[in-house]
C-alpha positions in Angstrom: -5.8 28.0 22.6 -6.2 27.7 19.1 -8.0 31.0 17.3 -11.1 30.2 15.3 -9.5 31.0 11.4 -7.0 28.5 12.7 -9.6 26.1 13.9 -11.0 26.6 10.9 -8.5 26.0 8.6 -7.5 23.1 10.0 -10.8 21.4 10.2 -10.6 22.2 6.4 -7.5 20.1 5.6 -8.9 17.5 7.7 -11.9 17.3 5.8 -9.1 16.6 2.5 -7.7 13.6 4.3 -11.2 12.1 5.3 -11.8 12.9 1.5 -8.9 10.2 0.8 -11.4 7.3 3.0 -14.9 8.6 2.1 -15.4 6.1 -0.8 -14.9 3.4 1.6 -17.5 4.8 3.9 -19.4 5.8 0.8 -19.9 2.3 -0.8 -21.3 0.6 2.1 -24.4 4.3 2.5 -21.7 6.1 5.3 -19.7 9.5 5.3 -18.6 11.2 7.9 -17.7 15.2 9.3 -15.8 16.6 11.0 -18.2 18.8 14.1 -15.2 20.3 16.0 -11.8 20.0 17.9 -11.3 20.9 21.1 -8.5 22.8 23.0 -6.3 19.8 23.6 -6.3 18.3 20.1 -10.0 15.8 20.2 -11.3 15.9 16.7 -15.0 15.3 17.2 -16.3 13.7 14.1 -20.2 12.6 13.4 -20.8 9.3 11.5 -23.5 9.4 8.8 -25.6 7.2 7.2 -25.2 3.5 7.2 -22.3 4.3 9.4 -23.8 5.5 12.4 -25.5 2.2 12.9 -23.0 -0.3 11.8 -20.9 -2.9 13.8 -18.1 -2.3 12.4 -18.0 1.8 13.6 -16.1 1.9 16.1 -13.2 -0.2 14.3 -13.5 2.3 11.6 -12.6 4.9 13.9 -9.6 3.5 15.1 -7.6 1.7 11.9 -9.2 4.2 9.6 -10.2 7.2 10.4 -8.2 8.3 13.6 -4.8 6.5 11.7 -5.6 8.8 8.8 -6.1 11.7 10.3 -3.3 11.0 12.8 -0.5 10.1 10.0 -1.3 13.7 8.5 -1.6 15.9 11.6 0.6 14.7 14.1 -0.9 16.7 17.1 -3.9 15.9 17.3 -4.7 13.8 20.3 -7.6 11.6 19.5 -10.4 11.4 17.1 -14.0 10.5 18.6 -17.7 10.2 17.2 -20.1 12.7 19.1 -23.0 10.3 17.8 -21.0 6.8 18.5 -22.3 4.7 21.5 -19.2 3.6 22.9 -19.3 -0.1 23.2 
């Protein structure tokens, strides 16, 4: 179980490499944060703006966001939008 300064931390250096993608999500009226991440490695995320209601959001997820934040941080398991409808 991962301590809370260490949860902490590393939702910080997360935050840095969704910094790298922001503009993207930016452009189009998006963001997104990071709300959590659980035991086994789930970064929860919450979409923002435009990005909560676009088509497109769930692609995002997977090619961009997850792959980024995956490439960086190795254990982490998955990465999942609290506020995403899966469809």
């Amino acid at each position: 179980m991962m301590s809370e300064t260490d949860k902490k931390k590393l939702i910080a250096e997360i935050e840095k490499t969704l910094d790298e993608i922001r503009p993207h999500l930016q452009v189009d009226g998006g963001d997104i944060a990071v709300v959590d991440i659980t035991d086994d490695m789930v970064v929860q995320v919450k979409l923002l703006g435009n990005c909560i209601n676009c088509s497109m959001s769930s692609m995002t997820m997977k090619a961009g966001v997850e792959q980024a934040i995956k490439a960086q941080f190795p254990k982490v398991q998955h990465v999942e939008a609290v506020n995403l409808i899966p469809g």
